[in-house]
C-alpha positions in Angstrom: -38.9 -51.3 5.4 -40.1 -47.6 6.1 -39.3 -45.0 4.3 -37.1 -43.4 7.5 -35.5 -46.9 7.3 -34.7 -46.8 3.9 -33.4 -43.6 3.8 -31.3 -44.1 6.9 -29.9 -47.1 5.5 -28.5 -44.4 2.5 -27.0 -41.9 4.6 -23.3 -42.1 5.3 -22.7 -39.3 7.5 -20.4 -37.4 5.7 -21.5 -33.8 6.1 -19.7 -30.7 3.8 -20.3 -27.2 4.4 -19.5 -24.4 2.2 -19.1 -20.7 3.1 -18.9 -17.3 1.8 -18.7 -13.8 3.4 -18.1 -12.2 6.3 -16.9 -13.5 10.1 -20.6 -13.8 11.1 -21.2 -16.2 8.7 -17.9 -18.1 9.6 -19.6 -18.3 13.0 -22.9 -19.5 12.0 -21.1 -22.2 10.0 -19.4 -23.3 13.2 -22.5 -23.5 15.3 -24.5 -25.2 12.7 -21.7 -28.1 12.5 -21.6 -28.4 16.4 -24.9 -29.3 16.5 -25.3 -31.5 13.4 -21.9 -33.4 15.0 -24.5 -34.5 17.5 -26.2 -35.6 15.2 -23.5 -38.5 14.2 -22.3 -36.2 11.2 -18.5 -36.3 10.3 -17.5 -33.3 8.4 -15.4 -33.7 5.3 -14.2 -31.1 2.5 -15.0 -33.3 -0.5 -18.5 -32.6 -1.4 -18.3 -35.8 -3.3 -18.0 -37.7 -0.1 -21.1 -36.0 1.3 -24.6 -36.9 1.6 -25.4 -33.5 3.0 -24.3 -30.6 1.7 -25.2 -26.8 3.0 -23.8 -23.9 1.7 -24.0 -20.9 3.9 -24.5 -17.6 1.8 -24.0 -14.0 1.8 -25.8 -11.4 -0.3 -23.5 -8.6 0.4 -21.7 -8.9 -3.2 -23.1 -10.4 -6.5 -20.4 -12.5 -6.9 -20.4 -14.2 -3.4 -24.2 -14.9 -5.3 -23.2 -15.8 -8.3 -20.3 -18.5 -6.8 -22.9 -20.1 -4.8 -25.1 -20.8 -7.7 -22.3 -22.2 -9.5 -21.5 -24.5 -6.8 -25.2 -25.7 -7.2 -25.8 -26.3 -10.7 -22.6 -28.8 -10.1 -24.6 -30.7 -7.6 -28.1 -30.7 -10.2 -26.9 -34.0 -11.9 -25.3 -36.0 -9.0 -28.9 -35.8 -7.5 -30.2 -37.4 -9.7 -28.1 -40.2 -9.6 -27.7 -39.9 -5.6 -31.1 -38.9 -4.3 -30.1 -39.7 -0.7 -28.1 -36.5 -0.9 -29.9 -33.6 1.1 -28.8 -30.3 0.3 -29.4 -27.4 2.5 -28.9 -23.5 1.7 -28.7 -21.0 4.6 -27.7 -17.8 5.7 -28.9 -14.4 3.9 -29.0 -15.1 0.6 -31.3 -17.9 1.7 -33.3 -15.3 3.6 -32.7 -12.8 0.8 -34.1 -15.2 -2.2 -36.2 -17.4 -0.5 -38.1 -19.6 -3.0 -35.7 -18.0 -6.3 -33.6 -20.7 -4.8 -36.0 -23.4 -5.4 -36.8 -21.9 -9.1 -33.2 -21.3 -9.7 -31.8 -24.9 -8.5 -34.8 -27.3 -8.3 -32.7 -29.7 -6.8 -32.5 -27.9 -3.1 -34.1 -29.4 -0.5 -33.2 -26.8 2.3 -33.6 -22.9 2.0 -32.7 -22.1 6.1 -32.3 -18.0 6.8 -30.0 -16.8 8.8 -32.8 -16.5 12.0 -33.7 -20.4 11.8 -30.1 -21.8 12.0 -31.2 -23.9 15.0 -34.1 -25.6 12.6 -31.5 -27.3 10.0 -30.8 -30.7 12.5 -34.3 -30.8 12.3 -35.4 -30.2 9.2 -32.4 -32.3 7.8 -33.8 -35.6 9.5 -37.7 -34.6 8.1 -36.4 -34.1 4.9 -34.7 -37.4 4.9 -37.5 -39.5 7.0 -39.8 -39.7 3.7 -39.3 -40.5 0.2 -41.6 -37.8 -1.4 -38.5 -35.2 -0.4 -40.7 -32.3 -0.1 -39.0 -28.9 -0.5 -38.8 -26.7 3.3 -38.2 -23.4 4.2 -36.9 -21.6 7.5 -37.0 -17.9 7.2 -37.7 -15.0 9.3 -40.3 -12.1 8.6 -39.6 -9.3 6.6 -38.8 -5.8 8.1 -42.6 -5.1 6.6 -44.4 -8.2 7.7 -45.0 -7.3 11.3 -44.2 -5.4 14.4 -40.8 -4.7 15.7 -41.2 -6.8 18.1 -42.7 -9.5 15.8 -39.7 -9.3 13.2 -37.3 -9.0 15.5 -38.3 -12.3 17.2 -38.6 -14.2 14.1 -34.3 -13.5 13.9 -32.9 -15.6 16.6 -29.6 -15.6 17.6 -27.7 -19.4 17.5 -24.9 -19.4 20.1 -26.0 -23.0 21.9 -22.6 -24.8 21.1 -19.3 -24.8 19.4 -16.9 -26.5 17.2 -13.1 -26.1 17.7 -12.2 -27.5 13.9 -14.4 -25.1 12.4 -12.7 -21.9 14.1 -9.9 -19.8 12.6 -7.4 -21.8 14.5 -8.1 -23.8 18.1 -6.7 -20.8 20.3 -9.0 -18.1 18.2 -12.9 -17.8 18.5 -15.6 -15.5 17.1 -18.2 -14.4 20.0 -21.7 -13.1 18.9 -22.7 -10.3 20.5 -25.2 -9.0 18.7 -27.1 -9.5 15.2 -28.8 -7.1 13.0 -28.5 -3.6 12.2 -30.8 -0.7 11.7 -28.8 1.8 9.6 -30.3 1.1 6.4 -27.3 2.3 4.2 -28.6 2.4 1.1 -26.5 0.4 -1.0 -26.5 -2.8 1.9 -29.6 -5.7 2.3 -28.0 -6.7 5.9 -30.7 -4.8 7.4 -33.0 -7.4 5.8 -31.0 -10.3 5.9 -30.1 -10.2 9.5 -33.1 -8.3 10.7 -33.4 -5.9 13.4 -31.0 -5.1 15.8 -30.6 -7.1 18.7 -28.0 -7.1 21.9 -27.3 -10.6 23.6 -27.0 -10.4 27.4 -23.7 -9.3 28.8 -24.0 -12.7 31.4 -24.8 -14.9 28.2 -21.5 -13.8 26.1 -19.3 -13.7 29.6 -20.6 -17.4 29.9 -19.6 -18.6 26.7 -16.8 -16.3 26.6 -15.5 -18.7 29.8 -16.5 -22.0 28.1 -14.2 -20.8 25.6 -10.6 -20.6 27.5 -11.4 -23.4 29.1 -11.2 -25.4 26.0 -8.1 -23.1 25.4 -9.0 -19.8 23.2 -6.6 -17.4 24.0 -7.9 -14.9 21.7 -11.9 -13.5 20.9 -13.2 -11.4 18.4 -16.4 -9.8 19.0 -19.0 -9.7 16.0 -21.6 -7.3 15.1 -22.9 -5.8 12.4 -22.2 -2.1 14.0 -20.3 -4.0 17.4 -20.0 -0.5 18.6 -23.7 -0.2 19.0 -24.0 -2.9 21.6 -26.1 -1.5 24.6 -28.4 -3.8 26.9 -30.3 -3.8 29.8 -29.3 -6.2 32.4 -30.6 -6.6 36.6 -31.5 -2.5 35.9 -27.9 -1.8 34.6 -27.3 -0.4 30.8 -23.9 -2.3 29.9 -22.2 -1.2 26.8 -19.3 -2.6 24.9 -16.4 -1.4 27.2 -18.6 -2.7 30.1 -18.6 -6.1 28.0 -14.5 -5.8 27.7 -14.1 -4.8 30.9 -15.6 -8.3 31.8 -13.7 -10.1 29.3 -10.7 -9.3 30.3 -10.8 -10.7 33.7 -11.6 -13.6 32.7 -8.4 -16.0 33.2 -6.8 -17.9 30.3 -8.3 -15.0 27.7 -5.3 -12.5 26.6 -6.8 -10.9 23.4 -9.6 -8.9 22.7 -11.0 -7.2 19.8 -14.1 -6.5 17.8 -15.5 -5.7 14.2 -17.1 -4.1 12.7 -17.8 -0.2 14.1 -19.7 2.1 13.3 -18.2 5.8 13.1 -20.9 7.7 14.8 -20.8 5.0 17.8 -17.3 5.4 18.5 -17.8 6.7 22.2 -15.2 8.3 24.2 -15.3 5.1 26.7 -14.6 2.7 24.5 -11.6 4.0 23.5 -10.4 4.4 27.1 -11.2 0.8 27.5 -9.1 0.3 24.2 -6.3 2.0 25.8 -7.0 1.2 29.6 -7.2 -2.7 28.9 -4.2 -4.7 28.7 -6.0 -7.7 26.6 -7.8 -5.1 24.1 -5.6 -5.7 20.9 -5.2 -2.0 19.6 -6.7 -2.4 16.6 -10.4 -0.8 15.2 -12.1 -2.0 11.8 -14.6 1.5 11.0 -15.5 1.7 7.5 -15.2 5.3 6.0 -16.7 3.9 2.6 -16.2 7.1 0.7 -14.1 10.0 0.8 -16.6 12.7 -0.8 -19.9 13.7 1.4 -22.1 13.8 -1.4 -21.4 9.9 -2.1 -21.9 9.2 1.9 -24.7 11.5 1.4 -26.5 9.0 -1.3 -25.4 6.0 1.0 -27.2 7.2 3.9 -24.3 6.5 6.0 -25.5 9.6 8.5 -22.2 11.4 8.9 -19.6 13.4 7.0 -15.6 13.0 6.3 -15.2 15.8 8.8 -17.3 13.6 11.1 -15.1 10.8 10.6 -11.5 13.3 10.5 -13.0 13.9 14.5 -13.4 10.3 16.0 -10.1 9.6 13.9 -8.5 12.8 15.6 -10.3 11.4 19.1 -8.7 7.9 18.6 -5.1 9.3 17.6 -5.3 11.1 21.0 -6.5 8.6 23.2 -5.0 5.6 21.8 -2.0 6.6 20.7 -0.6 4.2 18.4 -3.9 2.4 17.5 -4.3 1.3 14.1 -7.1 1.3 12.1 -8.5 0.1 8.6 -11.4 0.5 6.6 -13.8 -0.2 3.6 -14.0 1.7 0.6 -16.5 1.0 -2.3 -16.0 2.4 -5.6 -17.8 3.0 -8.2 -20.9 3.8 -6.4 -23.9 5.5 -8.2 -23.3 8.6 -9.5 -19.3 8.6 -8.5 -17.5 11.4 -10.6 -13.8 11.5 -10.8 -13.0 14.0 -8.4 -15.3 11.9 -5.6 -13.0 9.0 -6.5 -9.9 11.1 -6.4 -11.3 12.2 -2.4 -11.5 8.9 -1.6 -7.0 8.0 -2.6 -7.0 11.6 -0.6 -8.9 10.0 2.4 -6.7 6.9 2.4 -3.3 9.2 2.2 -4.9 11.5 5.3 -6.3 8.9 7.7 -3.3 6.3 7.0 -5.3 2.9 7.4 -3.5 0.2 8.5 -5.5 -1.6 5.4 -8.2 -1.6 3.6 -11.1 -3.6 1.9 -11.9 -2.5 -1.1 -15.4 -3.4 -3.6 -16.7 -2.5 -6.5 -20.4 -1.3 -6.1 -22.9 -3.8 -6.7 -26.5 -3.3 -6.6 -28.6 -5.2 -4.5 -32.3 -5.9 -4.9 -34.6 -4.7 -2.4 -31.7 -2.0 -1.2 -33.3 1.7 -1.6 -30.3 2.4 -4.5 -31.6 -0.4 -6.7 -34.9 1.1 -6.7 -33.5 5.1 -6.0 -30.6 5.5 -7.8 -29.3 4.4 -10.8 -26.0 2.4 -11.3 -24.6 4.3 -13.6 -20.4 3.8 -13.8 -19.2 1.4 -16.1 -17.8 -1.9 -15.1 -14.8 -0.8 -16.7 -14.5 2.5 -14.5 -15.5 0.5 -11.5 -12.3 -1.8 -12.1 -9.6 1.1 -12.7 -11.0 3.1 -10.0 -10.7 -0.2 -7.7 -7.1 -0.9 -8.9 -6.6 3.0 -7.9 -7.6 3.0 -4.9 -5.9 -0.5 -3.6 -2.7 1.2 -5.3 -2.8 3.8 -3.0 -3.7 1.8 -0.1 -0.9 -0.8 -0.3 1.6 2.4 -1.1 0.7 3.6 2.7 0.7 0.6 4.2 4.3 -0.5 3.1 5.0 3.4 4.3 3.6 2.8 8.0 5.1 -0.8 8.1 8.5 0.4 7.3 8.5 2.1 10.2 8.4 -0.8 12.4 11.8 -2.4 10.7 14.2 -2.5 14.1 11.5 -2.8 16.5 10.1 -5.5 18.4 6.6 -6.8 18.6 4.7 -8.9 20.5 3.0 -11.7 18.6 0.1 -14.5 19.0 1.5 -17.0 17.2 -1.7 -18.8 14.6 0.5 -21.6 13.2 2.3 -21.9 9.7 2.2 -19.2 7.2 0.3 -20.0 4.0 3.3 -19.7 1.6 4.6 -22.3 4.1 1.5 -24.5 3.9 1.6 -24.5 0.3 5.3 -25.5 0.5 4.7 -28.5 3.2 1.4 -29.8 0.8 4.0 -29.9 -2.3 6.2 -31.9 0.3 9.0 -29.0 -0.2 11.6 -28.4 2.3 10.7 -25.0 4.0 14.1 -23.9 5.8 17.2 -25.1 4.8 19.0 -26.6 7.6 16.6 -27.0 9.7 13.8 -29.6 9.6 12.3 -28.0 13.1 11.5 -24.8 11.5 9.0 -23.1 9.6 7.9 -20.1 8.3 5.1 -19.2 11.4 2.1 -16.5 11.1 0.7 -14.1 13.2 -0.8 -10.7 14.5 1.0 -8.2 16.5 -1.3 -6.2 19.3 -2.2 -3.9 16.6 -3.4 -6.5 13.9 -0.5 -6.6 11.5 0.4 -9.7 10.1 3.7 -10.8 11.1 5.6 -13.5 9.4 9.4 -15.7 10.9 10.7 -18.7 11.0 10.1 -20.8 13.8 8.9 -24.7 15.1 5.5 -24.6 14.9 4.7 -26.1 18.0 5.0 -22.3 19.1 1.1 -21.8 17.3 -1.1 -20.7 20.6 2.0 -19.0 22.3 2.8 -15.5 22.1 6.4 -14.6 20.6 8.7 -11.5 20.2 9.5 -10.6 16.9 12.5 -8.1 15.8 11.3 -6.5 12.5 14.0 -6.6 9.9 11.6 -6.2 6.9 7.7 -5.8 5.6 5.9 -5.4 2.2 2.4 -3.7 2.0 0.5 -6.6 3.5 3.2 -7.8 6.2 5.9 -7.5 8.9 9.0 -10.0 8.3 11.1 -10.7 11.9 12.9 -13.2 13.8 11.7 -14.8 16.6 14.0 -12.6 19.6 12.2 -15.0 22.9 9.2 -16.9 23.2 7.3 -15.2 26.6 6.0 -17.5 28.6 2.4 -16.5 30.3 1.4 -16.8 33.9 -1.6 -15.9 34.8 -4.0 -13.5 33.0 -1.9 -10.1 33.4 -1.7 -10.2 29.4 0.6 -9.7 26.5 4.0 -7.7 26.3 3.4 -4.3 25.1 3.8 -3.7 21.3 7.3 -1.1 21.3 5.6 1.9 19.0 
């Protein structure tokens, strides 16, 4: 028997993939289990089942690192009672680290980056076709190990096919439409991990964007690094990314729209008109602040001031009245004294963000502060100073969703909430009364959660909520009427 044979004759199918990080990563996952589906793979989420195992990465924080690793050195002993397994590690950390990998868990096979996605079907089947189980690596160049135009081809965007289970639910969908970014903020390696930055072609994402509500997505989120920065040539025309919406929402069976994650300095004038002017652009814009204090944004190379940021706020307030928006803060940053943190809470109380994420600085190798500046705040500091600043944020969130008790809002219903989920999995009764209903999730058309009771077979329609209550995180309602859509003229207005 050859060793292909052999090996074959080991493998069971059972494919389970593991992710950290952001939505772009959530995406990549997807792709990479469409086209391993082909393959004959059947996903499964015990990793004991498995006899291939990936875990996509992220190098944005050391714990989503450190997590990783542990997940790993669990796998280091079953190898070596199951050497049919193949395990495969992708994404940036995998184009970050690079052969630490190998050296840190011997037993990889895979190390994939985040530009060679399309190569793991591939490189799965060579690593399994022979017995010596030689160790391969997929990775793009390095921002200094070749031209622009070299580096930036060596990162290739994978959009080639999809995979309903994977998505956030089968009426939601991420859409790629761009990778990289070219800021170089000084505390971030996305830069190297994702390489340069890169537009895909407006007729490419309005293609898939199609594909998608005909298999029934009634809602897309557009990714970028900066998504705001999308700009590309097409048949001698410069589309941009209110062009790109302006497509997208005439495209039937599609009545959401939004994006993540901008950039301040790229929030142009007609993209918030197209915010405003569109009836499927959910009112709703992710743009990290990060600090509060200039001389922090300053060290972070972020290119633009709190007064720069008070502006475009002022410009959306004023064109899209209503619009809500959240950011990400990071605390404890090199060099942060008390009164920079104490700019920050001010920031938060002055802009009013809808929410916000909120991380302890971490230093990255190969960023220009691990080698520039030192980390000098103590873990301890870092952790009040994050409790701090999440007080404050969840004090003016529950402010600004109080306002919306008595009014009604328009919801896209995603399916049970997870308090219910974790009632129906301990086989608890969820609504007295009523075996029908449920305790239902969703977002209103300006991305607050919204939580009622309802049957779930609502999930995929879009709802009217009355608000009768909320905490910090979430609007609590009853269901008023369930709308029922015709055609692509879009969602009810949110009352504001």
């Amino acid at each position: 028997m050859s060793d292909q044979s052999s090996s074959a004759a080991h493998h069971n199918g059972k494919l389970y993939i593991e992710t950290v990080g952001c939505q772009m990563n959530m995406l990549d996952s997807e792709l990479v289990v469409a086209a391993l589906r082909k393959d004959g793979f059947e996903l499964t989420d015990d990793p004991k089942l498995a006899d291939t195992l990936l875990f996509n990465t992220c190098s944005v924080r050391e714990n989503a690192e450190h997590k990783i690793y542990s997940s790993l050195g669990r796998l280091k002993y079953v190898k070596r009672t199951k050497p049919q397994k193949v395990i495969g590690v992708m994404g940036c950390m995998a184009q970050k680290d690079q052969d630490l990998i190998f050296k840190r868990a011997p037993h990889v096979d895979l190390v994939v980056g985040t530009g060679q996605l399309a190569e793991i079907p591939r490189l799965i089947r060579e690593t399994r076709a022979t017995t010596s189980r030689q160790q391969q690596k997929a990775v793009s160049l390095g921002r200094r190990d070749g031209s622009v135009a070299a580096v930036s081809s060596s990162f290739q965007s994978y959009d080639p096919l999809r995979d309903p289970e994977m998505r956030p639910t089968p009426f939601q969908a991420f859409v790629r439409i761009m990778i990289g970014c070219d800021k170089f903020c000084t505390y971030c390696v996305v830069p190297t991990t994702r390489g340069p930055e890169q537009s895909r072609p407006p007729s490419q994402i309005l293609s898939e964007v199609k594909v998608l509500a005909d298999q029934g997505v009634k809602e897309v989120c557009l990714l970028g690094q900066t998504v705001n920065s999308y700009k590309h040539t097409e048949n001698g025309r410069l589309n941009r990314l209110s062009d790109l919406m302006y497509g997208i929402n005439e495209i039937a069976g599609i009545e959401r729209i939004r994006f993540v994650t901008s950039y301040p300095k790229d929030m142009t004038d007609d993209l918030l008109h197209a915010v405003r002017d569109l009836s499927k652009a959910v009112k709703y814009l992710h743009v990290p602040l990060q600090h509060g204090c200039n001389e922090q944004l300053r060290l972070m190379k972020r290119g633009y001031t709190v007064d720069d940021y008070r502006e475009m706020m002022h410009r959306i307030n004023d064109i899209v009245p209503g619009c809500s928006v959240s950011s990400d803060f990071i605390v404890g940053f090199c060099g942060e004294t008390e009164e920079a943190h104490q700019l920050s809470m001010a920031a938060i109380r002055e802009f009013r963000f809808k929410n916000s994420f909120i991380f302890k600085y971490s230093e990255r190798e190969g960023t220009k502060a691990a080698t520039m500046l030192p980390d000098d705040i103590p873990e301890e500091t870092k952790k009040r100073r994050n409790n701090e600043v999440l007080a404050v944020q969840n004090e003016v969130s529950e402010e600004d969703n109080a306002e919306f008790i008595g009014r009604q809002v328009s919801v896209l219903v995603e399916g049970p909430s997870k308090a219910a989920e974790k009632k129906a999995a301990r086989g608890e009764e969820v609504v007295a009364g009523d075996p029908l209903a449920t305790q239902l999730m969703g977002r209103s058309e300006c991305d607050r959660i919204v939580v009622f009771d309802g049957n779930p077979r609502l999930a995929g329609s879009t709802a009217r909520v009355e608000i009768r209550d909320c905490t910090g995180t979430t609007l609590i309602g009853s269901i008023v009427t369930r709308e029922v859509q015709h055609g692509s003229n879009g969602l009810l207005p949110i009352v504001s």
